[in-house]
Structures are given as C-alpha cells and as structure tokens.
C-alpha positions in Angstrom: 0.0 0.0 0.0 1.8 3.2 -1.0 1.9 6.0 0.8 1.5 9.6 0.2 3.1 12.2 1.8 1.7 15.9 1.5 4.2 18.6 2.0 2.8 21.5 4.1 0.5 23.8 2.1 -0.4 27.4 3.5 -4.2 27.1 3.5 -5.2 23.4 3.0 -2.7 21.4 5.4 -0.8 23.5 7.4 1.7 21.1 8.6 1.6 18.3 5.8 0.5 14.8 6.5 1.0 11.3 5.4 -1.6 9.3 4.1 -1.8 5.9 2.6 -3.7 4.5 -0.6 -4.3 2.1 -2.9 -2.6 1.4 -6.2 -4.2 2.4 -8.9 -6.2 5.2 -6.6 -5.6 8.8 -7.8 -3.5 11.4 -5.7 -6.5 13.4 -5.6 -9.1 10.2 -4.1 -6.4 9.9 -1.5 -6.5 13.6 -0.4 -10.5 14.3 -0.5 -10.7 11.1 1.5 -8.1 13.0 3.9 -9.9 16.0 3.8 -7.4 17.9 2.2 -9.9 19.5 -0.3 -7.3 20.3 -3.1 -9.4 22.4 -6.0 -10.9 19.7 -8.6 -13.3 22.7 -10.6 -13.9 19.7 -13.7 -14.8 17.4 -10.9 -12.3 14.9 -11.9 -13.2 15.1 -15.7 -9.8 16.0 -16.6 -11.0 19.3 -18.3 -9.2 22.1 -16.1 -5.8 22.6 -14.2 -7.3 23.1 -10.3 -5.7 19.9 -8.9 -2.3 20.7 -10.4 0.3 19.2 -8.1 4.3 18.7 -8.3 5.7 15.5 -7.4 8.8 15.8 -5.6 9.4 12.3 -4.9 8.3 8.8 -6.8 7.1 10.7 -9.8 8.0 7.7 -12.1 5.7 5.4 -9.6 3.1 6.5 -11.2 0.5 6.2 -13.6 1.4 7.4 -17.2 0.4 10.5 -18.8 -1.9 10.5 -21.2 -1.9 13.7 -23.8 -5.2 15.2 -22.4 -3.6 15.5 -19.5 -0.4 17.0 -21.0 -2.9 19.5 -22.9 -4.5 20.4 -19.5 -1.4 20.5 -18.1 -0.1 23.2 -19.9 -2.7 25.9 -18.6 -1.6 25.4 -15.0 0.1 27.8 -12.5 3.5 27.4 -11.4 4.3 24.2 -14.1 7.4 22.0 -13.8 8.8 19.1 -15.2 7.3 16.4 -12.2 3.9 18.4 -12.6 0.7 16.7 -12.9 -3.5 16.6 -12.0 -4.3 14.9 -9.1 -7.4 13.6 -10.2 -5.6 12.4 -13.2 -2.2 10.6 -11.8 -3.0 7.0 -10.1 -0.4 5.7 -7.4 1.9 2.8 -8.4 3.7 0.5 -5.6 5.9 3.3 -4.3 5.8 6.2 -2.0 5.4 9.7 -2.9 6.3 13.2 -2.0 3.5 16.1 -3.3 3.6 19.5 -3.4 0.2 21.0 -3.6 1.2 24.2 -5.3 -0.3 27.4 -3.6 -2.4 29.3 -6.0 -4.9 27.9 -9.1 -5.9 29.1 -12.4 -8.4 29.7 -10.3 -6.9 31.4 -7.0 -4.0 33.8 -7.8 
C-alpha cells in the first residue's frame, strides 16, 4: 500500500501529512478522503488545471500521462517538469512526496 506524503500547504494542510492508498487510486481520491480538499473545478473530468500538483518524490511510480492531461497540463500555475493533475495521476507501488502548489488558475 503506498503512501502519500503531503508537504505543508499554507491554506489546506498546514503542517503536511501522510496518508496511505491504494494502487491504482488517484493522488487526488487519496487527499479528498483525507480532507485535504485540493481544488478539482472539472470534478475529476480532466477538463481544467485546479488539482495541479508537483511530485517531488516517486514521480515515475506513477501512472502514465496520457496527452489530455499534458494539454490540460499546460494551462496550469506554477508548471514543472514532475507536474501533474491529481485527479488524473493513479499511485503505483511506491511512495510519494507532493507539493500542492499554492495558487490555481483559479486562486492567484
């Protein structure tokens, strides 16, 4: 069962938190169940860049990306190279480290 571990956001977890879940169980799943109510505007639908998170560890765990994503991607605050949607990227068998970046398209 891999775990997730949150890094500290501002506004939505304070002082970070570790969480596990299920393979094949999205980022996002993990953190609603968790109450960490990360921004998912499309509902989970894949059509907007709320849930925008940055891997910093175990990004190649997980699931891969498919070009919608990418697309989506691409409108998203703050981008990096180990970017991706929550609601999009399914754990694998390892741990992970996410960033929940601080602002949104939504929330500048």
């Amino acid at each position: 069962m891999p775990k997730i571990k949150f890094l500290p956001h501002k506004k939505l977890l304070p002082k970070g938190g570790s969480f596990f879940g299920e393979k094949g169980e999205s980022i996002l799943d993990v953190a609603l169940r968790n109450n960490i109510n990360i921004e998912h505007a499309c509902e989970k639908s894949c059509s907007c860049s709320t849930c925008h998170c940055i891997i910093k560890k175990g990004f190649s765990s997980l699931s891969i990306m498919e070009e919608k994503e990418e697309d989506i991607l691409d409108k998203a605050w703050g981008l990096t190279e180990k970017s991706r949607l929550s609601c999009q990227a399914k754990l694998g068998k390892c741990n992970i480290t996410v960033k929940i970046p601080l602002y949104t398209a939504n929330h500048n």
